[in-house]
C-alpha positions in Angstrom: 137.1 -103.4 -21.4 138.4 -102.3 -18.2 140.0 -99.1 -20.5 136.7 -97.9 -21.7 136.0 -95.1 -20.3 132.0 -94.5 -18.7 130.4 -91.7 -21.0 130.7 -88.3 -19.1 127.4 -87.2 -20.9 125.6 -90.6 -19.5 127.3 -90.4 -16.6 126.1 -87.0 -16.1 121.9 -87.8 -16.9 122.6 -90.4 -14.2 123.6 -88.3 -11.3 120.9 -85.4 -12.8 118.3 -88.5 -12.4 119.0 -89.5 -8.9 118.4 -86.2 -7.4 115.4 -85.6 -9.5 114.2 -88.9 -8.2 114.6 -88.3 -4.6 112.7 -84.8 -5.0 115.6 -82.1 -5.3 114.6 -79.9 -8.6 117.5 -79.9 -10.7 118.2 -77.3 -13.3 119.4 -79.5 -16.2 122.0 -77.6 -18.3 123.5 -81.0 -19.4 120.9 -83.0 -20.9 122.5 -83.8 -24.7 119.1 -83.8 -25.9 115.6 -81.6 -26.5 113.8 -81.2 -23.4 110.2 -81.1 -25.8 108.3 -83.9 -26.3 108.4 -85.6 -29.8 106.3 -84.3 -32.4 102.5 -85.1 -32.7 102.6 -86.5 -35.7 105.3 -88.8 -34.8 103.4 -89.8 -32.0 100.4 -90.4 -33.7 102.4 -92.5 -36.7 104.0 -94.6 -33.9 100.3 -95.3 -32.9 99.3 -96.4 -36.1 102.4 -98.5 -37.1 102.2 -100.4 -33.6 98.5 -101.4 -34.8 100.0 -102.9 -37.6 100.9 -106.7 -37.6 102.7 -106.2 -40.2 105.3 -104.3 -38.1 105.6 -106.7 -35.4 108.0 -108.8 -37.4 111.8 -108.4 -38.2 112.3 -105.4 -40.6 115.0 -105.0 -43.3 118.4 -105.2 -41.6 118.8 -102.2 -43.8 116.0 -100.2 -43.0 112.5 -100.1 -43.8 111.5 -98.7 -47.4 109.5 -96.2 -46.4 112.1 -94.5 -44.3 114.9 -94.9 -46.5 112.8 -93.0 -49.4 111.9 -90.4 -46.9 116.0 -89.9 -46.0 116.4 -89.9 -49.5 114.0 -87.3 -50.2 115.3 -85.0 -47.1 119.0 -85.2 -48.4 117.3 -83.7 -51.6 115.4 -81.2 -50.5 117.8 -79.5 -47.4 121.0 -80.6 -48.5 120.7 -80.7 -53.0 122.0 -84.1 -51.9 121.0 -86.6 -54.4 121.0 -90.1 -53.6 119.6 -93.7 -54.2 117.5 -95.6 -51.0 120.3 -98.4 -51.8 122.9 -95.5 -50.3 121.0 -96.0 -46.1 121.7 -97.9 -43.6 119.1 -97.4 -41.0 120.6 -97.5 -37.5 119.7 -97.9 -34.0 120.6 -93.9 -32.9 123.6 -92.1 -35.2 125.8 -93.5 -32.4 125.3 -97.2 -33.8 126.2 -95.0 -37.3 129.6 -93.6 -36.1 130.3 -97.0 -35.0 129.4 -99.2 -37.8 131.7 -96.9 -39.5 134.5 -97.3 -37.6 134.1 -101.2 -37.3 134.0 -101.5 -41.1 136.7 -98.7 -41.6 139.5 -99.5 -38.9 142.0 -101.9 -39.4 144.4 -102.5 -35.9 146.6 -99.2 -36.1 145.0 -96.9 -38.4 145.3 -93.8 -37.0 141.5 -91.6 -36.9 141.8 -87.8 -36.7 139.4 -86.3 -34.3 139.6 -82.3 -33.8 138.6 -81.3 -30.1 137.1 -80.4 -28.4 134.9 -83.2 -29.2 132.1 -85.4 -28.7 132.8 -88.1 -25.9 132.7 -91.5 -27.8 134.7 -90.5 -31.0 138.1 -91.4 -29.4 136.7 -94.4 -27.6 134.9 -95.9 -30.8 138.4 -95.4 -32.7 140.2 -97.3 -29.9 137.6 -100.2 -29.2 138.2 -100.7 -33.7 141.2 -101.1 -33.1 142.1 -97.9 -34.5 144.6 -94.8 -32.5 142.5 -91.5 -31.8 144.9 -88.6 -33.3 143.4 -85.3 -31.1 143.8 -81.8 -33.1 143.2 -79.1 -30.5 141.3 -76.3 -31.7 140.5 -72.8 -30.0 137.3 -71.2 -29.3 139.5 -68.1 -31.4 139.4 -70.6 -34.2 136.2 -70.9 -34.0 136.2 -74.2 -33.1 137.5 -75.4 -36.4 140.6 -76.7 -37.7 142.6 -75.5 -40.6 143.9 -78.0 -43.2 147.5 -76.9 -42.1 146.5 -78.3 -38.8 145.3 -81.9 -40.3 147.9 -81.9 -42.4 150.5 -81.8 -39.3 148.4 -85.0 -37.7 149.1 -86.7 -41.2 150.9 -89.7 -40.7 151.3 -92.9 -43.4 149.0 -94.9 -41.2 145.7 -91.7 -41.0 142.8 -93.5 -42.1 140.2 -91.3 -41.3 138.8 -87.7 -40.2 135.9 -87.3 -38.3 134.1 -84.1 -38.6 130.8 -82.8 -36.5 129.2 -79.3 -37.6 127.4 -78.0 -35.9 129.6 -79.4 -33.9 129.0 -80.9 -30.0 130.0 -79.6 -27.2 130.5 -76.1 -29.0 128.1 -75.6 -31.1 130.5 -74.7 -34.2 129.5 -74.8 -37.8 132.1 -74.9 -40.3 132.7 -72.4 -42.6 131.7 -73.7 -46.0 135.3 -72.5 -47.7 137.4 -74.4 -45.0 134.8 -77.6 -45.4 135.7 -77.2 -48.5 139.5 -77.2 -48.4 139.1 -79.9 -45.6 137.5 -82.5 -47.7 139.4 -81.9 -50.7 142.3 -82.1 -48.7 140.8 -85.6 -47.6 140.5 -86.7 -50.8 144.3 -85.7 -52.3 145.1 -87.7 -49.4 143.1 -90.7 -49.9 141.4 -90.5 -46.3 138.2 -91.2 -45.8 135.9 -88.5 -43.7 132.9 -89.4 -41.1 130.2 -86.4 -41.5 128.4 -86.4 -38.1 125.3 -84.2 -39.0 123.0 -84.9 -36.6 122.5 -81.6 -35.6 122.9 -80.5 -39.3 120.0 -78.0 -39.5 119.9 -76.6 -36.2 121.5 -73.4 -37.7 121.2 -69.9 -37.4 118.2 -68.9 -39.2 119.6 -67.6 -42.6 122.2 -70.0 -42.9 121.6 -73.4 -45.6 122.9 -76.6 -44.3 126.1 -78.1 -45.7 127.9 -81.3 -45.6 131.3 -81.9 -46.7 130.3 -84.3 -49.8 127.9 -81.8 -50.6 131.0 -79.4 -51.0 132.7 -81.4 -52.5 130.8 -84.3 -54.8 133.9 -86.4 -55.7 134.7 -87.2 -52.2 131.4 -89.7 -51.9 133.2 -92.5 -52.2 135.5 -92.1 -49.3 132.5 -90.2 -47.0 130.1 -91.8 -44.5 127.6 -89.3 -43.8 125.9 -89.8 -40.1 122.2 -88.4 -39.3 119.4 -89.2 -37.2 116.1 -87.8 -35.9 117.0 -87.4 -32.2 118.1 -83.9 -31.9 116.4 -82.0 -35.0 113.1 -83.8 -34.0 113.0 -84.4 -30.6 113.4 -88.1 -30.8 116.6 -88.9 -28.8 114.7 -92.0 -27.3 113.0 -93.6 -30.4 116.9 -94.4 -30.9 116.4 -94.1 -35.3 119.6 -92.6 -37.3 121.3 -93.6 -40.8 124.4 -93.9 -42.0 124.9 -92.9 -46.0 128.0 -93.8 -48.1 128.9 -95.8 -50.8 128.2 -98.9 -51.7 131.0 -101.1 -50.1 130.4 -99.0 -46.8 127.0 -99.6 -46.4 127.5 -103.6 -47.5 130.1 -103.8 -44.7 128.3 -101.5 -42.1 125.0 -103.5 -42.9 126.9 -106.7 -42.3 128.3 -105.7 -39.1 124.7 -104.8 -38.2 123.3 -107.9 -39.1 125.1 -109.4 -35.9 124.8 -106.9 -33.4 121.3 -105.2 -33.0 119.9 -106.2 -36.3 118.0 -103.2 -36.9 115.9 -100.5 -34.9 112.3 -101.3 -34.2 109.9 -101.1 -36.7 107.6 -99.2 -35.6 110.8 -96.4 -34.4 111.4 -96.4 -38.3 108.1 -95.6 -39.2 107.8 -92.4 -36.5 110.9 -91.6 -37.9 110.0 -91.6 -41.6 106.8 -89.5 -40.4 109.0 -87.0 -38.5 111.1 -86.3 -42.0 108.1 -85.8 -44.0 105.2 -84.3 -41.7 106.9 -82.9 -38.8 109.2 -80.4 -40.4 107.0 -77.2 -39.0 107.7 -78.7 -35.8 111.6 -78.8 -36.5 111.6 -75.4 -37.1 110.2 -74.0 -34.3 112.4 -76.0 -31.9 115.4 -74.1 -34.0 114.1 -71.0 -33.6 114.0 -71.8 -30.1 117.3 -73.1 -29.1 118.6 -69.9 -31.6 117.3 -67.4 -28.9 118.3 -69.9 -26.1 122.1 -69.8 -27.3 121.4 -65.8 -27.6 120.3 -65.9 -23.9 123.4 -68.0 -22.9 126.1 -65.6 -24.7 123.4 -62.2 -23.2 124.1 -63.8 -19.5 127.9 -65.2 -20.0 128.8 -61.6 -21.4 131.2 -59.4 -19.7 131.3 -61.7 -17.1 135.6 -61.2 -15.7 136.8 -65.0 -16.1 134.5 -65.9 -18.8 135.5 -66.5 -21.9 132.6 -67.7 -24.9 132.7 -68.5 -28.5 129.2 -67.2 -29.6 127.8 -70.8 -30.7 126.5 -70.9 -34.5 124.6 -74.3 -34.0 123.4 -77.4 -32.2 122.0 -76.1 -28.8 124.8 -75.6 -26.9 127.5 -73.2 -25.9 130.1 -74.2 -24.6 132.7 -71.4 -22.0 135.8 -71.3 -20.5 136.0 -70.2 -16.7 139.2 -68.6 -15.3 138.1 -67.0 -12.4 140.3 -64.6 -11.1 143.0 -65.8 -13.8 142.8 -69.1 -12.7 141.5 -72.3 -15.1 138.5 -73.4 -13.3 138.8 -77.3 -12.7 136.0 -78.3 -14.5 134.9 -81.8 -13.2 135.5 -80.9 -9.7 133.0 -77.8 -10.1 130.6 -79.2 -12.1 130.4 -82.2 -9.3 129.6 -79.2 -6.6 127.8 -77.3 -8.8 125.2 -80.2 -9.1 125.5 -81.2 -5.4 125.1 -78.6 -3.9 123.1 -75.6 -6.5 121.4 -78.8 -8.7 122.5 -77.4 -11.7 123.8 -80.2 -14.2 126.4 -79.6 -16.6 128.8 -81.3 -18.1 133.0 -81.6 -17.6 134.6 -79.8 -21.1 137.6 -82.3 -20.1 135.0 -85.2 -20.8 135.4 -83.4 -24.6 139.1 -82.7 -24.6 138.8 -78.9 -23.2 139.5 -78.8 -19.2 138.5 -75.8 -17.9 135.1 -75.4 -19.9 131.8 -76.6 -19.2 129.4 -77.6 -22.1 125.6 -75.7 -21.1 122.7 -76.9 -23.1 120.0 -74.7 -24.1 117.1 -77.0 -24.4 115.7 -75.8 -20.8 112.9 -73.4 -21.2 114.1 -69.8 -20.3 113.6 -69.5 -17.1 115.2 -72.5 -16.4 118.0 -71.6 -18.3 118.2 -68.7 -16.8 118.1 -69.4 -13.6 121.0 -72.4 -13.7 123.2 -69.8 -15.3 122.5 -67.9 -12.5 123.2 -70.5 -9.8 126.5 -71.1 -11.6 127.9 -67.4 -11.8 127.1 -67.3 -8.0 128.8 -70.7 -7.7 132.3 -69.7 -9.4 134.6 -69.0 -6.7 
């Protein structure tokens, strides 16, 4: 345990907290998740489900029926995703999804592809199943993506799994569909099996259709595990409610795993959550449509900028620059530590995600928050 690393990200709300707590006003351009409250009608479904002895008792370890119909039916209807209620695991946050994953996945050895820059706990998952993260650097000229050429380099006897996240986090990347195409048919010549982290699935671009990789390509379900939740599409990061879908042996062994750890979520969590997917959806939309002229804002102010150097995000709600100021790579973690001492603007390390020199900025500030921290930070740059 003494190798596991603290998440940056948590590490991050932590410091962002204290100050806040002792009366500073900090500009918080590294909170991971929506700054709005959760939708009314989850609210108001969490109300009534808490009434509700019923719900005051141990659920399913796989999820309650209700919600598993309800993922069921939202696969169908944003993704042409057809699937059985049997195919859910219901999870405590689609970090507990990732993980289950793993666990069930990773024998001691197995090598686990994970292109960067990437979410923090991918590499540390893989390592604490035993497994050996494998990075694949990718560029924000790239897009953010990598090429099958690039996986096929990484390819060793012993690669059990890819993990792939689009839109991605911390750059708010979305895969082109030809390339997720390539990649997961690649995945299955090869017999590897892919994680799908879609959590921020249809925060998109408005215009552009979701996508997921066995979506893509159908014959790769029985080697995918596809990851979801309703924390960031709904505002719901603390009702801690996400699912993992796959086939049948994944979900026996990931439900299994679950069954001695945290059981399930709460029940009354998994009945917000199946109210979110099937009477909050208006609400969804408008917080994409927000954080789609938030990113627009971020590139606006970021443009032209000598030093500055920013992949026009396509998803999520971040973006996620590089800073060479005068030519030089900008040490990230010792500016974002000053930057929040001493202008109280939070952000987050890009070598926390495998990129030094970046910082990942979230957009889920209101404007002139957002504004305003990006202006403290261009007048912080040296």
């Amino acid at each position: 345990m003494s190798a596991v690393p603290v998440s940056a990200t948590a590490g991050v709300r932590q410091a962002a907290r204290r100050l806040d707590q002792s009366g500073v006003r900090v500009f918080q351009l590294g909170a991971g998740e929506p700054q709005t409250p959760s939708p009314a009608e989850v609210v108001a479904a969490a109300g009534r489900a808490a009434a509700d002895p019923r719900l005051h008792r141990y659920a399913p370890g796989q999820g309650i029926p209700d919600l598993r119909d309800a993922v069921a039916d939202y696969r169908a209807d944003l993704y042409g995703h057809a699937l059985s209620p049997d195919a859910v695991l219901v999870t405590c946050g689609a970090k507990q999804a990732v993980f289950n994953t793993l666990l069930a996945l990773v024998d001691p050895g197995d090598e686990v592809i994970v292109p960067t820059p990437c979410w923090v706990s991918y590499p540390t998952m893989a390592q604490l199943a035993g497994g050996v993260p494998v990075a694949v650097p990718t560029t924000a000229e790239e897009g953010f993506t990598p090429r099958v050429q690039q996986l096929e380099a990484a390819r060793t006897p012993r690669t059990k799994v890819l993990v792939l996240n689009s839109p991605g986090n911390p750059t708010g990347a979305v895969y082109p569909a030809d390339e997720l195409r390539r990649i997961g048919r690649w995945a299955l010549t090869h017999g590897i099996w892919v994680i799908s982290d879609e959590v921020y699935g249809e925060l998109l671009e408005k215009g552009s259709e979701p996508l997921s990789v066995v979506t893509a390509v159908p014959e790769l379900s029985e080697q995918c595990a596809v990851v979801h939740g309703v924390s960031k599409t709904f505002a719901m990061t603390g009702w801690r409610v996400g699912w993992l879908i796959g086939p049948a042996r994944l979900i026996k062994a990931a439900t299994a795993l679950q069954s001695h750890s945290t059981s399930h979520p709460t029940a009354v969590a998994q009945q917000a959550a199946a109210a979110a997917l099937t009477d909050a959806r208006d609400a969804a939309e408008r917080m994409r449509a927000d954080y789609q002229r938030r990113r627009q804002l971020v590139v606006e102010r970021l443009s032209g900028v000598p030093g500055v150097t920013l992949a026009a995000p396509r998803g999520a709600f971040y973006a996620f620059p590089r800073f060479a100021p005068g030519g030089r790579p900008l040490d990230d973690e010792e500016f974002a530590t000053r930057l929040l001492r001493e202008h109280h603007v939070a952000t987050v390390p890009g070598a926390a995600f495998g990129a030094p020199s970046h910082l990942r900025i979230s957009c889920t500030a209101d404007d002139d928050e957002l504004l305003e921290g990006l202006d403290r930070l261009l007048r912080a740059l040296p």
